[in-house]
N, C-alpha and C positions, 0 to 999 in steps of 0.2 A: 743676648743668649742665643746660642744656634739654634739648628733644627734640630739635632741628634737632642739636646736639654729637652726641646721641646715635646719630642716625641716618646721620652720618658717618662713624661707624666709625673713628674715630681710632687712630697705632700705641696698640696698649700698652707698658704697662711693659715686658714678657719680650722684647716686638721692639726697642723702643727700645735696652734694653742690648745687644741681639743683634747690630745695627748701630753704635750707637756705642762697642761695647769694640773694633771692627776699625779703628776710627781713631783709636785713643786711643794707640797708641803713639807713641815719639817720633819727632818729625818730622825732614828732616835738611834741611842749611841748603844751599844754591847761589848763592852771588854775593850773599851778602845777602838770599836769599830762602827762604821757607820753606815748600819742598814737604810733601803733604800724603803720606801712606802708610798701610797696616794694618801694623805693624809695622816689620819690616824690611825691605815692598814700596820705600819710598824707595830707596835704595843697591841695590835689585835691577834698579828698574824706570833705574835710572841707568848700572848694567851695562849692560842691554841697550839704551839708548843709543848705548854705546859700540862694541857686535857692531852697531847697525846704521849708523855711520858716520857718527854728527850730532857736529860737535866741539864744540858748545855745550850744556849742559844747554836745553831746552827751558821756557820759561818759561809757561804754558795756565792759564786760568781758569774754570771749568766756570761757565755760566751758567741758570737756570732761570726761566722768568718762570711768575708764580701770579697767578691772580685767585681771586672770590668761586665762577666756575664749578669753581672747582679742587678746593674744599673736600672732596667726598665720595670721593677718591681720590687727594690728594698725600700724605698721609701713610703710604701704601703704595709709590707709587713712585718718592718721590723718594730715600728710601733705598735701595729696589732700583738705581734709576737710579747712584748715586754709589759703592755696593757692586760693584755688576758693570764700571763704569770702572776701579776698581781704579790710579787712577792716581795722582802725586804733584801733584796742583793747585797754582798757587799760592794758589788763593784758591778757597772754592765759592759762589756769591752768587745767593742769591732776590733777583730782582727782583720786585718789587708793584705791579702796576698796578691803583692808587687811584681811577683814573676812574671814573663812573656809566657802568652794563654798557649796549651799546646795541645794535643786529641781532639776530640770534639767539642770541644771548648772555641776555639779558634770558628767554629761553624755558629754559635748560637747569635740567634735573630740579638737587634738591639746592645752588643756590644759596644760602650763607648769606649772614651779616652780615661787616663789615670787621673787628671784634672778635674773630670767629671767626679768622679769616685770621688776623688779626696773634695770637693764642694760638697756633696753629699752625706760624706759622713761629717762633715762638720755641722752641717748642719743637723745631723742627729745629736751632735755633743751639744754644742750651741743653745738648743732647745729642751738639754735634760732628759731625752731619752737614755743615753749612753752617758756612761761616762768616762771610757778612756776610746781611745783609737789609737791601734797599736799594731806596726807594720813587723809582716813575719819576718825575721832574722834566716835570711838566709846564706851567711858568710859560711867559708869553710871549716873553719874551727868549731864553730853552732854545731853546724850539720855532722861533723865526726860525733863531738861529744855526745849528743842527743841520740843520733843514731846507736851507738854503740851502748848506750843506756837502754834503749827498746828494743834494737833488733838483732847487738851482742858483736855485732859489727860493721865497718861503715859502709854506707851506698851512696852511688855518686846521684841518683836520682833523685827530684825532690817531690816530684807529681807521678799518681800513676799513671796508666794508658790512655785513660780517658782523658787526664787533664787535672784529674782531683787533688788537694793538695795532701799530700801524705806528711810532709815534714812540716805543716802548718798546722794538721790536726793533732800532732805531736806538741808544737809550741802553744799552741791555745790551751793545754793542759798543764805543761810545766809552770806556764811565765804565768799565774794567777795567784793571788790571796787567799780564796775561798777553802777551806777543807775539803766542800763541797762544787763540783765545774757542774753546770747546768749546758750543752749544749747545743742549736737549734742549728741545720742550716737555713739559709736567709730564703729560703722560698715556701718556707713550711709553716701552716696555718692550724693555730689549735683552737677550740672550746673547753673552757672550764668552767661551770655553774659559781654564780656568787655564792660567798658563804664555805664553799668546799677551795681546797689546797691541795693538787695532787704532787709538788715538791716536798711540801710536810708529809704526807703519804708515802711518796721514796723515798724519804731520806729514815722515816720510821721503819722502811722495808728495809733498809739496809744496815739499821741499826742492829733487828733482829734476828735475821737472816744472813747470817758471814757469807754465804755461799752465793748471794746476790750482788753480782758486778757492776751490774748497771740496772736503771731502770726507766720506762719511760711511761706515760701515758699509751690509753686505751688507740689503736691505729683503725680509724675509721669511726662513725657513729656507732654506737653498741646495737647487737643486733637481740631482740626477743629472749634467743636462744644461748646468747652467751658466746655464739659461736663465730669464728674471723676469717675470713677468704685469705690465709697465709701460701705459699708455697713451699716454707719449710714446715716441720714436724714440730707439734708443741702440744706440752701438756698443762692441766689445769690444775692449780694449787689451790688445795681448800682453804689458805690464808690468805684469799684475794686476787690471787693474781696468775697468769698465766709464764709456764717456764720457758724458755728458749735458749739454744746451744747456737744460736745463729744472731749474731749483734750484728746492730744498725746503726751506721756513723749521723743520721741524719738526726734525731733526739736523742737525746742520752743524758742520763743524770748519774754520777759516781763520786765513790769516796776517793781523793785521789792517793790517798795512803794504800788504797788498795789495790787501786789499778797498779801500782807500782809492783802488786807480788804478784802480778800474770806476768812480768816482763821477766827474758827476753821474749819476743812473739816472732812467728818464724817467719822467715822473709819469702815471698810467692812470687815467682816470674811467670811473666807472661809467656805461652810458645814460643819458641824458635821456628823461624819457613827453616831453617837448616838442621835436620834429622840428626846430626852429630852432636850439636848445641843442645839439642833438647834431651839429651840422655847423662849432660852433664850434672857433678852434684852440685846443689844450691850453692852451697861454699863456693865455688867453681864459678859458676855465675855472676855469684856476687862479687867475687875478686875480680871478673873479666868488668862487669860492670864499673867501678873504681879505675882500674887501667885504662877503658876504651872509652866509656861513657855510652856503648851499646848494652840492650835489654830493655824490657818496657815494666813495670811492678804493676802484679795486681793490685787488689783493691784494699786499703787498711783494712776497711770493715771485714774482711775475708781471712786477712789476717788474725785481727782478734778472734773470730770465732773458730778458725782454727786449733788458736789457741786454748777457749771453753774449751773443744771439743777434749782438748788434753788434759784438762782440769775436773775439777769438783765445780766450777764455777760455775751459772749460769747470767742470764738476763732475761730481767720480769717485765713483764707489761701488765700494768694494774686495771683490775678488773672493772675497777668501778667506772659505769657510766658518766658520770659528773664529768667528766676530763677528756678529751680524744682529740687528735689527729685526723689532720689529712695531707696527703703529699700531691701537687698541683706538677705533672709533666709537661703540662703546655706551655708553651714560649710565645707565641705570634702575638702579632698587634689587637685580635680580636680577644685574648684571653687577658690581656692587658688592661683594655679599656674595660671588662666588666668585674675586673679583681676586687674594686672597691666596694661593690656590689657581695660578690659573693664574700666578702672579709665580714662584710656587714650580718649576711648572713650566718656566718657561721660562728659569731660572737652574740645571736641572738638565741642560735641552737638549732637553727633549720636548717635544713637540705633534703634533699629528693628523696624518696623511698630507697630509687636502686643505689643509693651510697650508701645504706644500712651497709657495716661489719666491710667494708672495701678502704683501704688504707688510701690509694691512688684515688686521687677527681676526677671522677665520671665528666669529663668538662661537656659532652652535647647533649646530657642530663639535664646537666647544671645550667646552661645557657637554653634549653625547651624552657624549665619551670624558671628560668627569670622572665623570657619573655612573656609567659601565661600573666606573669606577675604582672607586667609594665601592662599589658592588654588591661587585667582585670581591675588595675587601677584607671586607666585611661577611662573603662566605659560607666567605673562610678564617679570620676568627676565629672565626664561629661551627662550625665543622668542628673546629676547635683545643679549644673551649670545650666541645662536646658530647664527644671525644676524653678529654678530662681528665676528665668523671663515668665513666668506666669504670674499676670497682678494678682494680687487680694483679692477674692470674693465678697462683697459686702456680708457683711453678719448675718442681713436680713435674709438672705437664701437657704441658709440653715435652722 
């Protein structure tokens, strides 16, 4: 095993079965298809189905796309991530994007090799977390058809400027089974209280609500007041949930019969440095982009809300506390070695004060109150430990 393996911190053995013995029970069947469960969650989480008024079993595919930036913490979270869903998938599927890493993708700490990735997510299939591994298609024939399905015409780009994969978060939505695509990217850490389901909760939000495009969980711990450190504009639905004209590629849950009537969605370039480029029309771009294979694409997620903004459509973030998010920005080797730590925490439902209602990881919050932690354990076992060198008192002294 190299050093680069090594210093990924890969699960072990003891996590591996800890996580895959919760899904190794038998799975139950619906209409020919086979939902995923821990046990007897199938047939429970189908109950509750039934208490909340959906007369169809719900059909949903948990999606996860991974690259080579992923390597030094997908194997911590993408079991957390599929643990704490706790749902009956019909399918759980790493998608892989194969591409050469480009934007700032190319800079992030802990990049392995493709060899790496693909041992990795084997060993997520291997162990029953996942159950498919399926590399993005990025031939040219894909890429026209697809594109011109979503964006009405083709682009020769397949990642935006950053690096993100634009036509991968396209095929993770086409190439699935599910009615329902469940989305996560692979760095992203949720809570959800036993006993509560917030996928049965959106997928009931979108049963009722045609006007809701996507939906996700609560972003941050819920705060007292109800209220969320957003940067865009959003309003509060008296039926649970909060509205937004501003979607987020990084969770998301949708119908995909539906996402299909926002398309086409309108394609965004980046500036041009050359003042004459940038006064061109979009069309214009996109065709130079196709002949040259110059232009940089903003961000899909920019795209789609865009798109809302043209619509009747929006996206909800459900209110209830039971459920939330957190989005972790940190990379380095110190936020690494303590991930396990705060995964733990945040499947247990704690975190710092100042992370109330903040979607992003407070990370030298989060790493103060761990250390208090390890401190305030240290000085009870050792109080416990000094405690136990004291003999017995004879009886007779009392």
């Amino acid at each position: 095993m190299s050093k680069t393996t090594d210093s990924h911190n890969p699960i072990n053995t003891e996590s591996q079965q800890k996580y895959s013995t919760s899904f190794s029970g038998s799975a139950t069947t619906q209409k020919g298809r086979h939902p995923h469960g821990s046990g007897g969650e199938g047939l429970k989480v189908q109950d509750d189905v039934l208490n909340h008024g959906l007369k169809d079993f719900p059909t949903c595919t948990m999606s996860i796309m991974v690259a080579r930036t992923d390597l030094p913490f997908m194997m911590h979270t993408i079991p957390h991530l599929v643990k704490m869903c706790d749902f009956p998938f019909v399918e759980r599927v790493l998608f892989v994007d194969t591409a050469p890493l480009s934007g700032e993708k190319v800079n992030r700490p802990g990049v392995g090799s493709m060899a790496q990735l693909r041992e990795y997510c084997d060993r997520l299939l291997t162990s029953g977390i996942v159950d498919k591994v399926v590399d993005m298609d990025y031939s040219p024939a894909y890429r026209d058809r697809i594109y011109r399905k979503h964006f009405g015409a083709p682009i020769s780009s397949t990642h935006n400027y950053k690096g993100y994969p634009i036509l991968g978060s396209i095929f993770s939505i086409e190439e699935v089974q599910g009615d329902y695509m469940l989305h996560f990217d692979s760095d992203m850490l949720l809570h959800q209280e036993p006993g509560y389901n917030w996928i049965l909760e959106g997928i009931k939000l979108l049963k009722t609500h045609p006007e809701v495009m996507a939906v996700r969980p609560l972003t941050g711990p819920p705060s007292p007041d109800g209220s969320l450190h957003q940067s865009v504009p959003y309003d509060r639905d008296p039926d649970g949930f909060y509205r937004f004209k501003f979607f987020s590629s990084r969770a998301f849950l949708i119908n995909r019969k539906r996402f299909d009537s926002l398309l086409p969605l309108p394609v965004m370039w980046r500036s041009y440095k050359n003042t004459i480029l940038n006064g061109l029309p979009t069309s214009v771009k996109t065709s130079l982009n196709c002949l040259t294979g110059k232009g940089l694409l903003d961000s899909w997620e920019l795209m789609v809300s865009k798109r809302l903004e043209e619509t009747s459509y929006i996206r909800a973030v459900l209110e209830s506390p039971k459920a939330w998010t957190i989005h972790p920005k940190e990379r380095g080797p110190e936020f690494i070695e303590v991930l396990p730590k705060i995964i733990e925490k945040i499947e247990e439902g704690w975190y710092p004060e100042s992370q109330i209602g903040h979607y992003d990881l407070l990370f030298e919050d989060w790493l103060e109150e761990l250390e208090n932690d390890e401190t305030s354990l240290l000085k009870n076992w050792d109080a416990g430990w000094q405690m136990s060198l004291i003999p017995s008192l004879p009886a007779t002294i009392w």
